[in-house]
C-alpha beads as a LAMMPS data file, in Angstrom:
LAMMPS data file: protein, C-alpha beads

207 atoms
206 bonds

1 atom types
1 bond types

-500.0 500.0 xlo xhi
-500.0 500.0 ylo yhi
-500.0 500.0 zlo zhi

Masses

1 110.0

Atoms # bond

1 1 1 -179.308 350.923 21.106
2 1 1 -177.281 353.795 22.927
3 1 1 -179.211 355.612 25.640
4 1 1 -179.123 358.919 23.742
5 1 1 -181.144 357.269 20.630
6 1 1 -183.465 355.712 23.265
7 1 1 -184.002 359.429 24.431
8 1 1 -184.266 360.631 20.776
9 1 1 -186.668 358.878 19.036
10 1 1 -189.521 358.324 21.793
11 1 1 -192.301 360.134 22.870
12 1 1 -192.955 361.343 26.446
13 1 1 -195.969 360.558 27.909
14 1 1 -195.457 361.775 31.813
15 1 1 -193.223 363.612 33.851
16 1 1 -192.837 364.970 37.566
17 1 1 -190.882 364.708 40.417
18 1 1 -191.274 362.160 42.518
19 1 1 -188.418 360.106 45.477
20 1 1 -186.283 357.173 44.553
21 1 1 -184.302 354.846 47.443
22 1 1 -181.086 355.012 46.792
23 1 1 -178.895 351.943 45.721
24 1 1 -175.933 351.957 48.034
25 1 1 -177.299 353.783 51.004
26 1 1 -180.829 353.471 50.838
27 1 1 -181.767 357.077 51.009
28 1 1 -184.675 358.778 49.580
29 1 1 -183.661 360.652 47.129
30 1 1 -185.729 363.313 44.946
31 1 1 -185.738 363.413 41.430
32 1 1 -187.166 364.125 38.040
33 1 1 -188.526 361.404 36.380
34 1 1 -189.628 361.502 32.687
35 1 1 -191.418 358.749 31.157
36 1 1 -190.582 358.589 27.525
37 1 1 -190.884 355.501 25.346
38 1 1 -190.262 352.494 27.474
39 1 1 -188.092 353.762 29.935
40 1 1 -188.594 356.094 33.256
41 1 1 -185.143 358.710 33.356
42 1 1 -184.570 360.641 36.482
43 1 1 -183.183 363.584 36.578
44 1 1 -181.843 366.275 39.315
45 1 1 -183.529 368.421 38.310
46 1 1 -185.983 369.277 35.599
47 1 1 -183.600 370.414 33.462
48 1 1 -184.027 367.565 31.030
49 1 1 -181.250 368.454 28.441
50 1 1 -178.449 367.517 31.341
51 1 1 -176.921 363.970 31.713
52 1 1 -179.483 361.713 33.144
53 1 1 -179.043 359.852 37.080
54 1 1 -180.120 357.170 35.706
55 1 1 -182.826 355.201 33.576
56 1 1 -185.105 352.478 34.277
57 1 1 -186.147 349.767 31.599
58 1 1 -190.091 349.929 31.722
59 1 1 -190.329 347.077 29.343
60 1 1 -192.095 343.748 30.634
61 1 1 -191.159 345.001 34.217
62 1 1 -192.780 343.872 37.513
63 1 1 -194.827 346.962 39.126
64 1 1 -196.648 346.450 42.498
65 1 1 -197.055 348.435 45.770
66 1 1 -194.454 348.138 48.152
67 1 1 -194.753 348.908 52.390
68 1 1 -191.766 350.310 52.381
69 1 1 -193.035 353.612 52.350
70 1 1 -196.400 355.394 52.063
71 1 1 -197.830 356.259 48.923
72 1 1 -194.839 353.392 47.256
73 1 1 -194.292 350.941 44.339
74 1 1 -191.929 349.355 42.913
75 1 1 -190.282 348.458 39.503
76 1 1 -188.109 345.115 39.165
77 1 1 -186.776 345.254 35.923
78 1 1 -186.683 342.301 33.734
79 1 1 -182.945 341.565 33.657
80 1 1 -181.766 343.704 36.683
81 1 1 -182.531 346.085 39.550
82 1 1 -185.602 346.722 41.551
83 1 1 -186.534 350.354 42.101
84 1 1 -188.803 351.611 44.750
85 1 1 -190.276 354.789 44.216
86 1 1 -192.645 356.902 46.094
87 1 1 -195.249 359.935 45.491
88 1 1 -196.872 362.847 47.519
89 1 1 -200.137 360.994 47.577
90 1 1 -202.182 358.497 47.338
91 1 1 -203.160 360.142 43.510
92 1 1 -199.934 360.819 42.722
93 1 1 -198.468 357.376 43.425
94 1 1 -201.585 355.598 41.363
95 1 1 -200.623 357.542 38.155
96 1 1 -197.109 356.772 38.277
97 1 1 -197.919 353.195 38.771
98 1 1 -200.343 352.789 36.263
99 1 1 -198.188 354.790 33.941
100 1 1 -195.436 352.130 34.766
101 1 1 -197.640 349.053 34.196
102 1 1 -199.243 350.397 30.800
103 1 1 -195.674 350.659 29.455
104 1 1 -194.342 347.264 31.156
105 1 1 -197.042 345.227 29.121
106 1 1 -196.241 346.669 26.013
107 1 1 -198.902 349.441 25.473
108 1 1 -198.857 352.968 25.044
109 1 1 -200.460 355.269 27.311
110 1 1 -201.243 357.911 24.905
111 1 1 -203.442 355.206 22.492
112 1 1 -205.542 354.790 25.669
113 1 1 -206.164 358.429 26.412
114 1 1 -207.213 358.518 29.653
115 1 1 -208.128 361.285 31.341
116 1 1 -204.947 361.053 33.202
117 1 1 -202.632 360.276 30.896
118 1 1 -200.096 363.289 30.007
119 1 1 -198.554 363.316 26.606
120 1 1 -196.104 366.370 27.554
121 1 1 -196.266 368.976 30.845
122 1 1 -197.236 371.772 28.242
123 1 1 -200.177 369.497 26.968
124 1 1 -201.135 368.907 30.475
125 1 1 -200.998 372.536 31.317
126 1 1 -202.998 373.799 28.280
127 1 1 -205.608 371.369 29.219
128 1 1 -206.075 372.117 32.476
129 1 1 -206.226 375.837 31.199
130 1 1 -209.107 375.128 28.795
131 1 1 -210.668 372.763 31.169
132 1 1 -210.847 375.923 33.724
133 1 1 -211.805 378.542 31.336
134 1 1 -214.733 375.933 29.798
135 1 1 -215.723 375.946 33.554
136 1 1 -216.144 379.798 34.150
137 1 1 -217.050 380.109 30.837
138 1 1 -220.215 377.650 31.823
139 1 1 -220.249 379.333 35.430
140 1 1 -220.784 382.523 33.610
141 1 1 -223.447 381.631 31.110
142 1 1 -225.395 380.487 34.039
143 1 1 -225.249 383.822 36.228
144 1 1 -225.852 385.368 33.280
145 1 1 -229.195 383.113 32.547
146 1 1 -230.188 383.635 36.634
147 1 1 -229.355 387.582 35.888
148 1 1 -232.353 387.587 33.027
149 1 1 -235.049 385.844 34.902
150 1 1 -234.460 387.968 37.635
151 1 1 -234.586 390.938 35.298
152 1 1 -237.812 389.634 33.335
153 1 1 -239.385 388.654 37.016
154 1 1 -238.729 392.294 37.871
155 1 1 -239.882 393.634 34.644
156 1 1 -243.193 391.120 34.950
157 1 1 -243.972 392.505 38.482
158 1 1 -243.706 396.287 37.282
159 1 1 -246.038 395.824 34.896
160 1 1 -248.463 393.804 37.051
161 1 1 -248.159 396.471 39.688
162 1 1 -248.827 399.220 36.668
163 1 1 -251.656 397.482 35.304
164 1 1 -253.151 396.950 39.054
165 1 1 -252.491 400.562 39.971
166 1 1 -254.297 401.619 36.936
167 1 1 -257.346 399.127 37.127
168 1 1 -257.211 401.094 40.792
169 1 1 -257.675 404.438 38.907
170 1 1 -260.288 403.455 36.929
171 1 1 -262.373 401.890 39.240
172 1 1 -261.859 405.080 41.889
173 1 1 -262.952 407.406 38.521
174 1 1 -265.971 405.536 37.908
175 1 1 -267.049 405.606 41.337
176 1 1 -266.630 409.135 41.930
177 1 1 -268.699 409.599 38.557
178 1 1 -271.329 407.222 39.503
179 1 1 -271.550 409.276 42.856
180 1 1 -271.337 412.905 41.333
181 1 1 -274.627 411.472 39.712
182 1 1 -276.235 410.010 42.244
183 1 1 -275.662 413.091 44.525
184 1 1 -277.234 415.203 41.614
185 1 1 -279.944 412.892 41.160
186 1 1 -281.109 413.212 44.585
187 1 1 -280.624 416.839 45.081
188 1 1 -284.485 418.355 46.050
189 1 1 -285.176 422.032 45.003
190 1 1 -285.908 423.883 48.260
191 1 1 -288.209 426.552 46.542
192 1 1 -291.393 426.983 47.541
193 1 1 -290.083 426.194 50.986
194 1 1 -290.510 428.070 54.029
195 1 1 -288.260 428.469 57.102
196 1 1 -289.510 425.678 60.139
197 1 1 -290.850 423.240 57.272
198 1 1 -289.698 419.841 57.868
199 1 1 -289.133 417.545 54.646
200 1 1 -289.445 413.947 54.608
201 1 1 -287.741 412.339 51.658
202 1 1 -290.741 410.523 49.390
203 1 1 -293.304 411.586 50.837
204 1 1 -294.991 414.790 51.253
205 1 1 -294.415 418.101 52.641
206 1 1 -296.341 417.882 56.152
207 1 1 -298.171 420.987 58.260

Bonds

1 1 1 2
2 1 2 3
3 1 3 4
4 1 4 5
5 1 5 6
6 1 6 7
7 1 7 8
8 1 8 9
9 1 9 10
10 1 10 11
11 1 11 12
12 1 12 13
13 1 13 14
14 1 14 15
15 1 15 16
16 1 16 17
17 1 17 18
18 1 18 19
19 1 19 20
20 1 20 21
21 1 21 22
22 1 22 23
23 1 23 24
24 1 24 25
25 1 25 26
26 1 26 27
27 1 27 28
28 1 28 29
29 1 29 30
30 1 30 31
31 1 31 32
32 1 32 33
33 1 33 34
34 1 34 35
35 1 35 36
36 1 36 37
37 1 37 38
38 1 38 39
39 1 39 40
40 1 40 41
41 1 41 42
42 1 42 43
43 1 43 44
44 1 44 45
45 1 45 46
46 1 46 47
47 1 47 48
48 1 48 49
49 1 49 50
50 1 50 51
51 1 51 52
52 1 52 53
53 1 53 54
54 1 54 55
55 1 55 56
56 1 56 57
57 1 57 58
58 1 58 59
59 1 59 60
60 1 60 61
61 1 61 62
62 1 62 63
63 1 63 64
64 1 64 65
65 1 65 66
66 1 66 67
67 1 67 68
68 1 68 69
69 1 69 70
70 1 70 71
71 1 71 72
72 1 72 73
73 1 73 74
74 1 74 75
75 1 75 76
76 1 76 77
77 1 77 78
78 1 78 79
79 1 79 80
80 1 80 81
81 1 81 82
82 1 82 83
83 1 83 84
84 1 84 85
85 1 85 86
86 1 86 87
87 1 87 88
88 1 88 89
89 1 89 90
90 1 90 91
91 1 91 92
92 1 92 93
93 1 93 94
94 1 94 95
95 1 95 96
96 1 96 97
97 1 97 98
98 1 98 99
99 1 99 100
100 1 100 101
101 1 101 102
102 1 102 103
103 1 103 104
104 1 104 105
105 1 105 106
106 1 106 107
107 1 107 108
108 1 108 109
109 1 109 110
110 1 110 111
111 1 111 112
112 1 112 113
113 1 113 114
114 1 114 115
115 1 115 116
116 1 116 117
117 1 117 118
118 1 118 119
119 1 119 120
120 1 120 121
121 1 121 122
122 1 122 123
123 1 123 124
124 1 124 125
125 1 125 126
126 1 126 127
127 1 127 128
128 1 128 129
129 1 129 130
130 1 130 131
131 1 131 132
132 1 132 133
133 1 133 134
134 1 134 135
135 1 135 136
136 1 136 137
137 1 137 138
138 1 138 139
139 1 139 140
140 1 140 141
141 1 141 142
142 1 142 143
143 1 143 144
144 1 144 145
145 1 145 146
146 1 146 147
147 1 147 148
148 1 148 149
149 1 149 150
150 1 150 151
151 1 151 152
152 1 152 153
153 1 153 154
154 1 154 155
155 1 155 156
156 1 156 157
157 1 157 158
158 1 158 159
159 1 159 160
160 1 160 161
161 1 161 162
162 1 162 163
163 1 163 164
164 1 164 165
165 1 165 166
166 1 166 167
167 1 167 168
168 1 168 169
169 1 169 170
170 1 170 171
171 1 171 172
172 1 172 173
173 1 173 174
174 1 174 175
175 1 175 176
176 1 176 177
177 1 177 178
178 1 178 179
179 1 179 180
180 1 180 181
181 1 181 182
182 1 182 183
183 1 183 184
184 1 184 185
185 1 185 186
186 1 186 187
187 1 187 188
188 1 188 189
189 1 189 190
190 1 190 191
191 1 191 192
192 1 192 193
193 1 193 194
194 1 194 195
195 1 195 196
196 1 196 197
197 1 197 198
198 1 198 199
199 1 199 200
200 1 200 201
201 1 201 202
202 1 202 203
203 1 203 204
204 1 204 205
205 1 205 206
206 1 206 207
C-alpha cells in the first residue's frame, strides 16, 4: 500500500506539534505530527498537504516512557526503527502516548471517545468553544438567579418596612384619638367659680 493511499483513506484522530530525536545526529527536532489511521506523519510544519518528513508505523508497536528526556516516550516499530519523542508537559506527553498505544493494539481512539481523544483540530476547537460558552452560559444563569433573590429580598424588606411604618401610623392615630378624648372627658367647667377658689379633682369645692 503506497504511503499516499495510507494518507487517503484514514481518519485522523490527533494532531500537534510535538520534538522528535533525530536519526543521524540525534538532535531534537520539532515537528508536526498527525495521527491518522495507524500511522503518526510528521511534518515541518502544519501545512499538511506538503511531502511528509517522515511516517511512523503505529501498528503493534512498542510505546513506553523513555529518560531520555522529560516529558518522553518512545515508539519501536514492529519491523524497524525506534522513535523517541517528547511533549511540553507532563499532559501533553500522556495523550500522545496513549494515543500511540490505543492505535499499536489495534483499536481506534475515536470508538473509545474519551474525553481526550481528538477526531480533527476543528472538532477539538468547536468543542472547546461549546464547552466554554455552556460554562458562561451556566455562570450566567446563576448571577442571574443570585440577581432575583436579591431583588425579591429587597422587594420583601420594602414592603415589611411599609407595612411597619404604617402599623406605626395607625397606632400614633389611635392614640392621639384616644387622648383628644380623654383630655375632653376630663375637662371641668370653671363656672360658678370664683377667683382664689382652689379645686381638688373628685372631691368638692372647699371654703
Amino acid at each position: 500500500m503506497s504511503g499516499r493511499k495510507d494518507w487517503d483513506n484514514a481518519t485522523t484522530y490527533k494532531e500537534g506539534w510535538l520534538y522528535k530525536r533525530g536519526k543521524i545526529r540525534k538532535n531534537w527536532l520539532k515537528r508536526f505530527f498527525v495521527l491518522r489511521g495507524n500511522f503518526a506523519w510528521y511534518f515541518k510544519s502544519k501545512k499538511t498537504n506538503a511531502k511528509p518528513q517522515g511516517k511512523i508505523n503505529c501498528e503493534k508497536a512498542i510505546v513506553k516512557d523513555s529518560q531520555l528526556k522529560k516529558f518522553c516516550f518512545s515508539v519501536k516499530e514492529r519491523k524497524g526503527r525506534e522513535y523517541f519523542i517528547y511533549g511540553e508537559n507532563e499532559s501533553m506527553k500522556q495523550e500522545w502516548k496513549e494515543m500511540f498505544e490505543l492505535i499499536s493494539q489495534g483499536k481506534k481512539p475515536i470508538d473509545k471517545r474519551d474525553p481526550w481523544v481528538v477526531v480533527d483540530s476543528k472538532e477539538e476547537t468547536n468543542e472547546k468553544q461549546n464547552q466554554i460558552k455552556n460554562e458562561k452560559q451556566k455562570q450566567n444563569e446563576k448571577q442571574n438567579e443570585i440577581k432575583n433573590q436579591n431583588q425579591n429580598e429587597i422587594k420583601n424588606q420594602n414592603q415589611n418596612q411599609n407595612q411597619n411604618q404604617n402599623q406605626n401610623q395607625n397606632q400614633n392615630q389611635n392614640f392621639d384619638d384616644s387622648s383628644a378624648t380623654d383630655s375632653e372627658s376630663s375637662e371641668i367647667p370653671d363656672e360658678g367659680m370664683n377667683e382664689g377658689d382652689e379645686w381638688s379633682f373628685g372631691f368638692s369645692k372647699t371654703n
